[in-house]
DRENVOTI-186013 format. One record per residue (C-alpha): residue in one letter; residue number from 1; x, y, z. Coordinates in Angstrom, 3 decimals, always signed. Last residue first. Layout:
% residues N
ATOM res   n        x        y        z
ATOM   A NUM        X        Y        Z
...
This chain:
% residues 441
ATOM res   n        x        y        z
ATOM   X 441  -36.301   +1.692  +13.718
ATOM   X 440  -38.290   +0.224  +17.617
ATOM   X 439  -39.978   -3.171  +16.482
ATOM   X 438  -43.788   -3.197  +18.271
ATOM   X 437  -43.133   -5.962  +21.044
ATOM   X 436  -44.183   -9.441  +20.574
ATOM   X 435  -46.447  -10.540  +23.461
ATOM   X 434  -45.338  -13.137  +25.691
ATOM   X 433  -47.531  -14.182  +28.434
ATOM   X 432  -46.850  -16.727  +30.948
ATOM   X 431  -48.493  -20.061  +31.953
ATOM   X 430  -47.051  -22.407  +34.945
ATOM   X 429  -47.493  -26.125  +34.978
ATOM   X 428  -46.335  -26.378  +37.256
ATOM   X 427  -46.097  -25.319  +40.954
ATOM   X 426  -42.938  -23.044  +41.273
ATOM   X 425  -39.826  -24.123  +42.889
ATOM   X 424  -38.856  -22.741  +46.506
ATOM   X 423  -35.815  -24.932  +47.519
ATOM   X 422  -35.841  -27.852  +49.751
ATOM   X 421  -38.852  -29.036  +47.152
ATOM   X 420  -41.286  -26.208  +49.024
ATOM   X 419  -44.136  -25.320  +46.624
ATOM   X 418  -45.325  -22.085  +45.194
ATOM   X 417  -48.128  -21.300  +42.889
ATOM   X 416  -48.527  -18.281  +40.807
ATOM   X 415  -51.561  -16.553  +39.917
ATOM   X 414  -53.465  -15.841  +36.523
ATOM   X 413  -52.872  -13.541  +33.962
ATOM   X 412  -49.816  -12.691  +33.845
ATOM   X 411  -48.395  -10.798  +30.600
ATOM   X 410  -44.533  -10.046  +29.707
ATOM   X 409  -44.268   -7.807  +26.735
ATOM   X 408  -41.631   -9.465  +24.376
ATOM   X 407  -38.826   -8.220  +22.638
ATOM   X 406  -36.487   -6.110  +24.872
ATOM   X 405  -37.991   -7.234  +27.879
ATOM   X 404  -36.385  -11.182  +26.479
ATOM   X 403  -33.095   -9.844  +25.567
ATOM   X 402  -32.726   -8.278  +29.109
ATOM   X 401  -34.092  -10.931  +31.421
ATOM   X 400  -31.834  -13.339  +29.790
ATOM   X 399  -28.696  -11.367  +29.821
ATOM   X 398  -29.604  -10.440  +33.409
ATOM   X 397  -30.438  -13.981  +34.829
ATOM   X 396  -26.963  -15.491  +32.762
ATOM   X 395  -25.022  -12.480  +34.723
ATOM   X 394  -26.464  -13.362  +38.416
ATOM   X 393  -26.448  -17.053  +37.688
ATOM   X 392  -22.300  -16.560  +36.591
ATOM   X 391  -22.156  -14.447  +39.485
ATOM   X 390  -23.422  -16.616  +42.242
ATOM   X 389  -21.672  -19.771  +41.228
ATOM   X 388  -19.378  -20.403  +44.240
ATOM   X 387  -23.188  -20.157  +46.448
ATOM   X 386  -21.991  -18.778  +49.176
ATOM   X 385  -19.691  -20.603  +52.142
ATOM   X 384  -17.260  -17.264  +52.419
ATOM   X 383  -20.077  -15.597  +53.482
ATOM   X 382  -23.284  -15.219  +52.670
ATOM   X 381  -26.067  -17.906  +50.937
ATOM   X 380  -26.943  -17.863  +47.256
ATOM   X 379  -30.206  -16.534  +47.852
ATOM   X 378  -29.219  -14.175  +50.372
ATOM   X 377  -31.569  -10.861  +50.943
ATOM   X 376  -31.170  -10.784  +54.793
ATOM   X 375  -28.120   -8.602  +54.501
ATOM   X 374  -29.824   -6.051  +52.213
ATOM   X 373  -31.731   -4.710  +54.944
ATOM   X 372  -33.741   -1.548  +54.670
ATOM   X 371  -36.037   +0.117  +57.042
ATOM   X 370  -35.268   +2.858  +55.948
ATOM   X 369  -35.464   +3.960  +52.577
ATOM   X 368  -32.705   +2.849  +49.932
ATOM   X 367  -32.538   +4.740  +46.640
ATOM   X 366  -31.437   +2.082  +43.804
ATOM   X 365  -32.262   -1.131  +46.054
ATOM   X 364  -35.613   +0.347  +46.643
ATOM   X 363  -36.404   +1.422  +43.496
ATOM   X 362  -37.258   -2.375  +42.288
ATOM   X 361  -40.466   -2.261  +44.462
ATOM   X 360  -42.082   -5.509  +44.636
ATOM   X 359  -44.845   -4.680  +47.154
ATOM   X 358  -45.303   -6.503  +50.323
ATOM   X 357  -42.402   -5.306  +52.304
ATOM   X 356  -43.618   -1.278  +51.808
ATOM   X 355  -40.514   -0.465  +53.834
ATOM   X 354  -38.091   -3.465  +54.471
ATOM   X 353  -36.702   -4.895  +57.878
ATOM   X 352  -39.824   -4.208  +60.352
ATOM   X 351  -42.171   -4.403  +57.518
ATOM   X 350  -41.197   -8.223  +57.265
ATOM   X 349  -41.149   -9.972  +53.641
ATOM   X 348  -37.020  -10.026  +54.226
ATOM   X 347  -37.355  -11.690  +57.865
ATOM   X 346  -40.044  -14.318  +56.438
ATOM   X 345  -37.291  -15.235  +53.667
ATOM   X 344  -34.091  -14.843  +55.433
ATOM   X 343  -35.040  -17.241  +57.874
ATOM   X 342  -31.583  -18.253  +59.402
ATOM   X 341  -31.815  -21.976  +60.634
ATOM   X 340  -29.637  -22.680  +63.102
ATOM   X 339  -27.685  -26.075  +63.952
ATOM   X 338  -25.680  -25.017  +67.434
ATOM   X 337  -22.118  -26.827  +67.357
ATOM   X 336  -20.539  -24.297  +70.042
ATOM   X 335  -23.188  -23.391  +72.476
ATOM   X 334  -26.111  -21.106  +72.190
ATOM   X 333  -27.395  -18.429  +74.572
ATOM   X 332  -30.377  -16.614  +74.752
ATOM   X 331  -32.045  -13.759  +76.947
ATOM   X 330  -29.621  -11.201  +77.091
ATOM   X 329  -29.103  -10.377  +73.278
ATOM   X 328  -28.654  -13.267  +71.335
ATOM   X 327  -25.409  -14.722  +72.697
ATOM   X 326  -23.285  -17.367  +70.477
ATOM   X 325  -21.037  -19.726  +70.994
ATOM   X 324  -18.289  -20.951  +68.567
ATOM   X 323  -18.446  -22.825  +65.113
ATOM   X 322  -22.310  -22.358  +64.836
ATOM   X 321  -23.489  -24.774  +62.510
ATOM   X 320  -25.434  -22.948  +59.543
ATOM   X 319  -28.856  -23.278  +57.206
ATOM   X 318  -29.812  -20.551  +55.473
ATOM   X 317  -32.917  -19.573  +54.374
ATOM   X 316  -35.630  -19.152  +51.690
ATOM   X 315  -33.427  -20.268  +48.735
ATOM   X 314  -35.372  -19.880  +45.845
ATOM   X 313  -36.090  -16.229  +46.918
ATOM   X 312  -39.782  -14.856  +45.753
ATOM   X 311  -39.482  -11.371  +47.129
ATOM   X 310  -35.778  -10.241  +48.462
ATOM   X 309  -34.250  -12.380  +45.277
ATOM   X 308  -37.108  -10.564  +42.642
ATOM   X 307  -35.761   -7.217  +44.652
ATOM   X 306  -32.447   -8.822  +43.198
ATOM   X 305  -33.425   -9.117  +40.107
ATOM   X 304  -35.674   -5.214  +39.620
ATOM   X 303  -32.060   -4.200  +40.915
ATOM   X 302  -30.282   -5.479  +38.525
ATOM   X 301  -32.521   -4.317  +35.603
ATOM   X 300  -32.817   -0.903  +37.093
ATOM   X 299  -29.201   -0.612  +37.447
ATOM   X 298  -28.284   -2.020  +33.611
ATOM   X 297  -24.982   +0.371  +33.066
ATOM   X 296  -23.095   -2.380  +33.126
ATOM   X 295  -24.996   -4.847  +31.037
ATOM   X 294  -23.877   -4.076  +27.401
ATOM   X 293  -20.667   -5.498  +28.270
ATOM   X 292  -22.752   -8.485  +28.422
ATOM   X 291  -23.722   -8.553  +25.231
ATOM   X 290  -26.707   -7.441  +23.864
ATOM   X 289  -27.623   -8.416  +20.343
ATOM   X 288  -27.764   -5.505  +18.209
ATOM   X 287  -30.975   -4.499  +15.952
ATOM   X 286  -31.634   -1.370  +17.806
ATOM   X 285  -28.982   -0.259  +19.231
ATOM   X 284  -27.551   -1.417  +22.605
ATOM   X 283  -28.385   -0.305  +26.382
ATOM   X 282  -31.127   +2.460  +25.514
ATOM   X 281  -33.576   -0.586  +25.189
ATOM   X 280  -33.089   -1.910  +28.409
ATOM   X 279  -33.604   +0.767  +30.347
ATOM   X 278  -36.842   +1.720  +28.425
ATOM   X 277  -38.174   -2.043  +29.107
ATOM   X 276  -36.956   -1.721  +32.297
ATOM   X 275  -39.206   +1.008  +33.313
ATOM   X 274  -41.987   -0.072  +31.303
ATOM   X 273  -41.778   -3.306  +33.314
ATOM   X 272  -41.658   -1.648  +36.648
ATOM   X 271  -45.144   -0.045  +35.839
ATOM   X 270  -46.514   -2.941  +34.080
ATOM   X 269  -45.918   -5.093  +37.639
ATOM   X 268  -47.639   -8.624  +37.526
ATOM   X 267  -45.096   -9.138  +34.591
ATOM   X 266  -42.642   -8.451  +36.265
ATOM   X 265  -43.253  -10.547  +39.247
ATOM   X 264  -43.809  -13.293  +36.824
ATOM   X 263  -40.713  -13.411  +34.986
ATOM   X 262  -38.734  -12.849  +37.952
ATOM   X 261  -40.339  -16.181  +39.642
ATOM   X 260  -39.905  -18.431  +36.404
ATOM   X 259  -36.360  -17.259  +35.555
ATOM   X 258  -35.400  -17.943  +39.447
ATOM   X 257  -37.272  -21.545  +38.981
ATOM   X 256  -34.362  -21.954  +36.101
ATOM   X 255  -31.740  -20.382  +37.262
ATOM   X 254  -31.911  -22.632  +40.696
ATOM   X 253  -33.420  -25.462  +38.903
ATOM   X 252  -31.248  -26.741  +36.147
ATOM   X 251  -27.545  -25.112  +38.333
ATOM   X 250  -27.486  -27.386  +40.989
ATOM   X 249  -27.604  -30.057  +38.534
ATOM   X 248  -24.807  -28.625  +36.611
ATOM   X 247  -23.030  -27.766  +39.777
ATOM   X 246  -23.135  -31.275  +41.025
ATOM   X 245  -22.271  -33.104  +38.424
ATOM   X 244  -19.128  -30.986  +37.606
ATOM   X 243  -18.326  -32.093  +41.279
ATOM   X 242  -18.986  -35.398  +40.886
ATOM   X 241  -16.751  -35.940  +37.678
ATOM   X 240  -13.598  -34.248  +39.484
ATOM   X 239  -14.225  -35.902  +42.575
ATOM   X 238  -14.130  -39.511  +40.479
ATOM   X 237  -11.208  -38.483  +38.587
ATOM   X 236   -9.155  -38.311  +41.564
ATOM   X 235   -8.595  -34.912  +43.201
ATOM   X 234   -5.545  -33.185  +44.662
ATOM   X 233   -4.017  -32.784  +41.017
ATOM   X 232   -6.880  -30.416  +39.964
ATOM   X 231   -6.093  -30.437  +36.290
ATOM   X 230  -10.109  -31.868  +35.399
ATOM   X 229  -11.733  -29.103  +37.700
ATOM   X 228   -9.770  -25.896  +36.130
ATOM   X 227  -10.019  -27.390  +32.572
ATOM   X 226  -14.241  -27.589  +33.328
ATOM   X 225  -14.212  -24.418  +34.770
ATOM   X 224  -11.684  -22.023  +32.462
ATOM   X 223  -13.203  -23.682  +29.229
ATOM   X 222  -14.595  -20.380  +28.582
ATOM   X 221  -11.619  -18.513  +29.096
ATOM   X 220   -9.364  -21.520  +27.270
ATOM   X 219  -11.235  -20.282  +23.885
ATOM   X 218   -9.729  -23.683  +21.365
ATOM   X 217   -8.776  -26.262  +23.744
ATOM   X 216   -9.511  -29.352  +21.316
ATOM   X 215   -7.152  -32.608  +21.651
ATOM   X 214   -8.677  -33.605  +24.846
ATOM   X 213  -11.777  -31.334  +24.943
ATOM   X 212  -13.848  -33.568  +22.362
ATOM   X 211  -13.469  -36.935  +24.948
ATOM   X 210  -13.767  -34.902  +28.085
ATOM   X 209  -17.025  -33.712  +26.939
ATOM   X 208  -18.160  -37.235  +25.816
ATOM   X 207  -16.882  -38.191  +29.400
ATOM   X 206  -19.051  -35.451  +30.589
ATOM   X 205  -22.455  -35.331  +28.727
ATOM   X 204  -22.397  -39.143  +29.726
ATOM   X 203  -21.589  -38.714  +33.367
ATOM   X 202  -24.513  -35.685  +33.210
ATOM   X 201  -27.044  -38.515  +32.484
ATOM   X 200  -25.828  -41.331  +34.834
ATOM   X 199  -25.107  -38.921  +37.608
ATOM   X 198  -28.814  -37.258  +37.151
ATOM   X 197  -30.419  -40.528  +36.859
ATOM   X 196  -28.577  -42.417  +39.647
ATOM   X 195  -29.168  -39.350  +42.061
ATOM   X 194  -32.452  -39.706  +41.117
ATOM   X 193  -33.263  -43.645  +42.075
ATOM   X 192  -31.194  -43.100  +45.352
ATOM   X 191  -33.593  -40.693  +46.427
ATOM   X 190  -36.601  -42.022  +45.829
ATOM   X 189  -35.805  -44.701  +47.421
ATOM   X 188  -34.776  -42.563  +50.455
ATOM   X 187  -38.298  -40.769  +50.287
ATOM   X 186  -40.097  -44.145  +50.072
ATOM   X 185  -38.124  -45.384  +53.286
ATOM   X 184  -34.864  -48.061  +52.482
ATOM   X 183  -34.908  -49.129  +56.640
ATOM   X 182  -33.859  -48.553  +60.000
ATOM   X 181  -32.077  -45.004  +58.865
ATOM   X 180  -34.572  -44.026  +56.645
ATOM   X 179  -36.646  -43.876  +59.517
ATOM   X 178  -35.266  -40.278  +60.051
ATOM   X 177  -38.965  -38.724  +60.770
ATOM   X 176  -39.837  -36.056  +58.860
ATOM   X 175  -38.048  -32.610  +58.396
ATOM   X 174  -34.621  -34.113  +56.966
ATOM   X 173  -35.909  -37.133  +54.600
ATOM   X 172  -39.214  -35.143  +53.539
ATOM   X 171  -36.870  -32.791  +52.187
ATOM   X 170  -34.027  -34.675  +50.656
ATOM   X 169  -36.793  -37.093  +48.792
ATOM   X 168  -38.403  -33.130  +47.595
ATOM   X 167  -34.726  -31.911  +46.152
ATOM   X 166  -33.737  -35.492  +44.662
ATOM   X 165  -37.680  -35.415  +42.760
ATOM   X 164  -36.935  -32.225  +41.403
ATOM   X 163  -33.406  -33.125  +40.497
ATOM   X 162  -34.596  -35.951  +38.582
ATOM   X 161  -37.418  -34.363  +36.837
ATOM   X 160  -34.871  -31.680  +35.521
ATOM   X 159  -32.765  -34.779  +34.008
ATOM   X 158  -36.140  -36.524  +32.792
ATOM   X 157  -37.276  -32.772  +31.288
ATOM   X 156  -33.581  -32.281  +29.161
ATOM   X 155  -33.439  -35.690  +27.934
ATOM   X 154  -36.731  -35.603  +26.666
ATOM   X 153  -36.015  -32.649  +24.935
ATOM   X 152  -33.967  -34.255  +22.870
ATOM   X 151  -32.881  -30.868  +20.528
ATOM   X 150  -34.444  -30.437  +16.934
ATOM   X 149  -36.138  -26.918  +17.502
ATOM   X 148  -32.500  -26.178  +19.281
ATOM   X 147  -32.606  -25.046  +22.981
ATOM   X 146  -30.690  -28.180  +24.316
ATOM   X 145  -28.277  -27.638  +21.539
ATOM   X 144  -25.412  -29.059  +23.784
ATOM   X 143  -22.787  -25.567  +23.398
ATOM   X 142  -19.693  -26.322  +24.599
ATOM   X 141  -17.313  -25.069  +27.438
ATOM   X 140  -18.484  -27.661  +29.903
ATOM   X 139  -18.780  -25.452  +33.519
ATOM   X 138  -20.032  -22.726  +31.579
ATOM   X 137  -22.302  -23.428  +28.138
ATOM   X 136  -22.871  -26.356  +30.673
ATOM   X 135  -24.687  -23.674  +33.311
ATOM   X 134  -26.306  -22.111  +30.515
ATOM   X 133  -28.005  -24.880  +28.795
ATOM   X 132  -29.329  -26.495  +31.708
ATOM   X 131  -30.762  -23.313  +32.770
ATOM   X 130  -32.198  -22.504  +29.547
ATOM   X 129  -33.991  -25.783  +29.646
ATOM   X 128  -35.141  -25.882  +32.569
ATOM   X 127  -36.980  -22.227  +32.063
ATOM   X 126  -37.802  -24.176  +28.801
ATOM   X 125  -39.910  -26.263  +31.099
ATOM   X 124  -41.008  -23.840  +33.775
ATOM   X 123  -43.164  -22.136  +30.686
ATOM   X 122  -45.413  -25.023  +31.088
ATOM   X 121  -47.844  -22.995  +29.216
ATOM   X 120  -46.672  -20.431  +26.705
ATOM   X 119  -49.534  -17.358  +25.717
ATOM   X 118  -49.645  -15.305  +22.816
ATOM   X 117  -51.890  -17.158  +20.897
ATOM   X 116  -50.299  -20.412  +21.264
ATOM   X 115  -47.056  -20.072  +22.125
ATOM   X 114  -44.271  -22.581  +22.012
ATOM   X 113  -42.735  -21.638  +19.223
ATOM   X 112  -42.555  -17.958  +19.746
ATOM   X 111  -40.563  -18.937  +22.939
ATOM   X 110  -37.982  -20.655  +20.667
ATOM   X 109  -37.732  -17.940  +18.681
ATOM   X 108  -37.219  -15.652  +21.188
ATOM   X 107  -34.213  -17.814  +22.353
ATOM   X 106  -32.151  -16.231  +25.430
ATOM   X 105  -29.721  -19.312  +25.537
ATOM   X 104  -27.276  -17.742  +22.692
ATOM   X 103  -23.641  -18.405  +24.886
ATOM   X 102  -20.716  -17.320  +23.820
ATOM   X 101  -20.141  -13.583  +24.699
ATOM   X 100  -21.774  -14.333  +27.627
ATOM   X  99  -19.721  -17.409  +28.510
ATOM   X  98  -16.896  -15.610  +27.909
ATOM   X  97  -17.499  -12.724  +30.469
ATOM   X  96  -18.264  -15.507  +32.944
ATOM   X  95  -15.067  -17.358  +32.352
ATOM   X  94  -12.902  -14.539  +32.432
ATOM   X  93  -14.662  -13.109  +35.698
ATOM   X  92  -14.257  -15.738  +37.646
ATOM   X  91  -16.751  -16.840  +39.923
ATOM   X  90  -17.548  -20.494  +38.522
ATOM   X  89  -13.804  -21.194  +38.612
ATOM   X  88  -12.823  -24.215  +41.656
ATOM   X  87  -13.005  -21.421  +44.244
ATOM   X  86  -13.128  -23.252  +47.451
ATOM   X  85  -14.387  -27.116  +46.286
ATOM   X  84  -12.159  -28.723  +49.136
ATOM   X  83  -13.702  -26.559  +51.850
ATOM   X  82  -13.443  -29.502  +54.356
ATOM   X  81  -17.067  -29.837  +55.291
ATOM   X  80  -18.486  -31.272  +52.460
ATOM   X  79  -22.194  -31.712  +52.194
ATOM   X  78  -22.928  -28.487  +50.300
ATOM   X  77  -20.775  -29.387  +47.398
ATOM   X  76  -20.174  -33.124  +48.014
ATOM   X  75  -19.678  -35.792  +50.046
ATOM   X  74  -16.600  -37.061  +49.712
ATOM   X  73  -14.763  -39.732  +47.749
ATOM   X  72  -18.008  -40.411  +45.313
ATOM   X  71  -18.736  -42.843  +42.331
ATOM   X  70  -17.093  -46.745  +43.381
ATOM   X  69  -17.460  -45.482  +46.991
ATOM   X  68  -20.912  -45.569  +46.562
ATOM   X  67  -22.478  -46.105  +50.336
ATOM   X  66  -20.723  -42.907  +51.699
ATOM   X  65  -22.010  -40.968  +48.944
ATOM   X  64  -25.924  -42.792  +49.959
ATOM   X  63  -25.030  -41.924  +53.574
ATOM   X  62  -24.529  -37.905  +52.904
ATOM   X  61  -27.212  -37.579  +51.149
ATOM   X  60  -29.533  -38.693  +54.130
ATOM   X  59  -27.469  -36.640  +56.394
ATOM   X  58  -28.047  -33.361  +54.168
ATOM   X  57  -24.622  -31.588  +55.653
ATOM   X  56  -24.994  -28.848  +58.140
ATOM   X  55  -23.447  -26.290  +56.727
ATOM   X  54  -19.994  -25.024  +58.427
ATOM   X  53  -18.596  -21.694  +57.877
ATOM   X  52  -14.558  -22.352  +56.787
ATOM   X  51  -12.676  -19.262  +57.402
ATOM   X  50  -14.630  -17.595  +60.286
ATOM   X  49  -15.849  -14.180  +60.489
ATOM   X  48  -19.671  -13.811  +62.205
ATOM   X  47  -21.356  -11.314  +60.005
ATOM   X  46  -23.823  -13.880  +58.962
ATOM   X  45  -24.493  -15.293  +62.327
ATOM   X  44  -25.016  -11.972  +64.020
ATOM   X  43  -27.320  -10.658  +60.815
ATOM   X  42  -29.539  -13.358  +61.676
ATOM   X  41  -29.850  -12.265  +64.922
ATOM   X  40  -30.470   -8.507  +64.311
ATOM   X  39  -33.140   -9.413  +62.192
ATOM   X  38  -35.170  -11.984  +63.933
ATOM   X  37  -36.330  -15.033  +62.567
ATOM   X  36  -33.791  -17.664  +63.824
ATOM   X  35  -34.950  -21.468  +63.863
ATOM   X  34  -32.945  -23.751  +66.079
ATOM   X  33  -33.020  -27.357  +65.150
ATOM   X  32  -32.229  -30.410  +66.903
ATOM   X  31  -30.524  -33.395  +66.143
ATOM   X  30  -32.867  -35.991  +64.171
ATOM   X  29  -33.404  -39.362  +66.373
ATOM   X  28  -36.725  -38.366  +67.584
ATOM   X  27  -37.445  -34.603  +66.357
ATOM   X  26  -36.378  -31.701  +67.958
ATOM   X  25  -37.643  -27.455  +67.476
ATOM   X  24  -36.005  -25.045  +69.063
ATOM   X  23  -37.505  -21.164  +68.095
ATOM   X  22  -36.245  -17.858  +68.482
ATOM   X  21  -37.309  -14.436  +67.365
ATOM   X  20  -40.868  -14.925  +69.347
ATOM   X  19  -42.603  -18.961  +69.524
ATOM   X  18  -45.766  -18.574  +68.553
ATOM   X  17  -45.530  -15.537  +65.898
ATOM   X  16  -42.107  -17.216  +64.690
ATOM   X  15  -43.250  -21.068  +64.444
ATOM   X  14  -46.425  -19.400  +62.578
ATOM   X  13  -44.521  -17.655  +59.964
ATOM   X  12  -42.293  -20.897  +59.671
ATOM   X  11  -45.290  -22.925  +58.712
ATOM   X  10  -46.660  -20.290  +56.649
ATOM   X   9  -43.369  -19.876  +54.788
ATOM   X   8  -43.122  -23.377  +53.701
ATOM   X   7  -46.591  -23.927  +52.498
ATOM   X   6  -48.405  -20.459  +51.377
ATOM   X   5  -46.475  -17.366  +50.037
ATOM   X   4  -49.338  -16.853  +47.687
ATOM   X   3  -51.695  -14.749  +49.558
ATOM   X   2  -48.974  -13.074  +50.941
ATOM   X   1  -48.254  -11.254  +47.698
């Protein structure tokens, strides 16, 4: 497994066997950085209460909003520090449970289309695709056929090309040099060319949304997002667009490279896949579509997802401002307005915090044996600043994860590649296995 790791992590690793638990790092005209490896530290920041935690906001992104007026108020999801997005409906139950009894975005068929033999390359791709479709089967209420044999798929690939080019501009713009502030720098051109693409393409999917909604509330459960957003009376029509913008884009890669990552530590694993596989198939009859209600007796299948979250995270840390001061331990103190970066990655793949850390070992969250630390698994962040669509990408991952075991073995064959775009994403294309499963009567 740490063959693989590679990039990100081995930069970080290295920071933390140089430098110890604690590491500052500065940059000319960046602020500076503390990185936080240990355990018992990174626990202190999460489990520190305070209403509002602050994130430090992507500085580049934050000057482009501030430059288009004409599209954005504020700055954002992440880069807002007045919590005015708190709770706008991605976490309620209603609307989750609706969604899965709506949406259809687990498509064997579709995956039996793209095979040859019994292999799909450039699996990543529908991966995009089912994440697209999910999170505006949400947020939109409405079905956009991006899984249909006759869908645009075009549209589908340039909008998940333009998010993967926004996440890698926003990371060479925060760890290299901040010349972008002279002068327009590749990385900020880059930028400002895929924010245009994603607002321009989900803008469209919106008004036309707003358009068939107007006169048409037929299931208000599953419209609970998108209604929730548009009657906010607090917020213009231009924080009401860019906020559905952003968790639709937010939402293309973070289900989607998560598909891609549990996928293939499954499939590396035969033993934990004919352990799910039996799971799964004593949830519904055969010949029944799951449903989500189906899912609450699914431990194994939850927990072989969130040992994939401990593993191969897409979110390999956390980024905070400390509100107050700090002491770690004796030796360390930090003031009030301290940027840390909490490692949960490299702390979670440590022996010291997991038994067996190498091995993806779904038991583990059943039966816990010491070491164990489920605080450092975070993908979507802790706290009252985490992720506000955790559950629906929790539920969509298990419906999908389920209706796919229960038809397909998953096969790996080769390795995985990893690269760091701001989020873990994997190296395409990537090739996966399905093999159609022997029908149970």
């Amino acid at each position: 497994m740490f063959e693989r790791i590679g990039l990100f992590s081995d930069s970080r690793t290295d920071l933390n066997q140089r430098y110890g638990p604690l590491c500052k790092e500065e940059a000319l005209w960046n602020f500076p950085v503390i990185s936080v490896f240990s355990r018992r530290d990174i626990e202190a920041v999460l489990r520190r209460s305070s209403k509002y935690p602050l994130r430090p906001p992507q500085e580049v992104i934050s000057h482009y909003r501030r430059s288009r007026r004409d599209r954005y108020t504020n700055l954002g999801l992440v880069n807002d520090r007045v919590q005015r997005f708190h709770d706008r409906g991605t976490s309620r139950a209603n609307s989750t449970s609706a969604w899965g009894k709506r949406t259809n975005v687990a498509r064997s068929s579709k995956i039996r289309r793209r095979r040859t033999g019994y292999k799909v390359t450039g699996f990543e791709e529908l991966a995009y695709k089912m994440g697209l479709e999910s999170t505006c089967t949400l947020i939109l209420g409405r079905h956009l056929g991006f899984l249909k044999p006759d869908s645009n798929g075009s549209v589908t690939m340039k909008l998940a090309d333009a998010v993967r080019v926004h996440f890698m501009a926003s990371r060479d713009a925060f760890y290299g040099l901040p010349l972008w502030k002279l002068l327009p720098t590749c990385a900020y051109k880059q930028l400002i060319e895929s924010e245009d693409t994603i607002y321009s393409i989900i803008s469209e999917i919106v008004e036309a949304t707003i358009q068939e909604k107007r006169n048409d509330a037929k299931d208000e459960s599953v419209e609970a997002v998108f209604q929730s957003i548009l009657k906010q009376k607090s917020l213009d029509l231009r924080d009401k667009k860019a906020a559905i913008v952003d968790f639709i884009a937010a939402g293309i890669h973070t289900l989607g490279n998560t598909l891609v990552f549990l996928f293939d530590l499954i499939g590396r694993n035969p033993r934990v896949q004919a352990a799910l596989y039996e799971e799964v198939c004593s949830l519904a009859p055969p010949g029944c579509d799951l449903t989500i209600d189906d899912l609450r007796n699914a431990k194994y299948l939850r927990a072989c997802i969130n040992e994939s979250f401990r593993v191969i995270p897409t979110t390999p840390c956390i980024a905070r401002i400390l509100d107050e001061p700090i002491e770690f331990g004796e030796e360390y103190h930090l003031a009030a307005g301290t940027v840390v970066i909490l490692h949960t990655w490299i702390a979670g793949l440590s022996e010291e915090n997991f038994k067996d850390a190498a091995n993806f070992m779904p038991e583990r969250w059943l039966e816990p044996v010491a070491p164990h630390s489920p605080l450092l698994v975070a993908p979507f962040g802790a706290g009252r600043r985490i992720c506000p669509g955790k559950r629906f990408v929790e539920l969509a991952l298990q419906l999908i994860l389920a209706k796919i075991i229960r038809e397909f073995d998953i096969v790996v064959d080769g390795e995985l590649g990893l690269q760091f775009q701001f989020i873990l994403a994997p190296q395409a294309p990537v090739s996966l296995g399905f093999r159609d499963r022997p029908q149970k009567i």
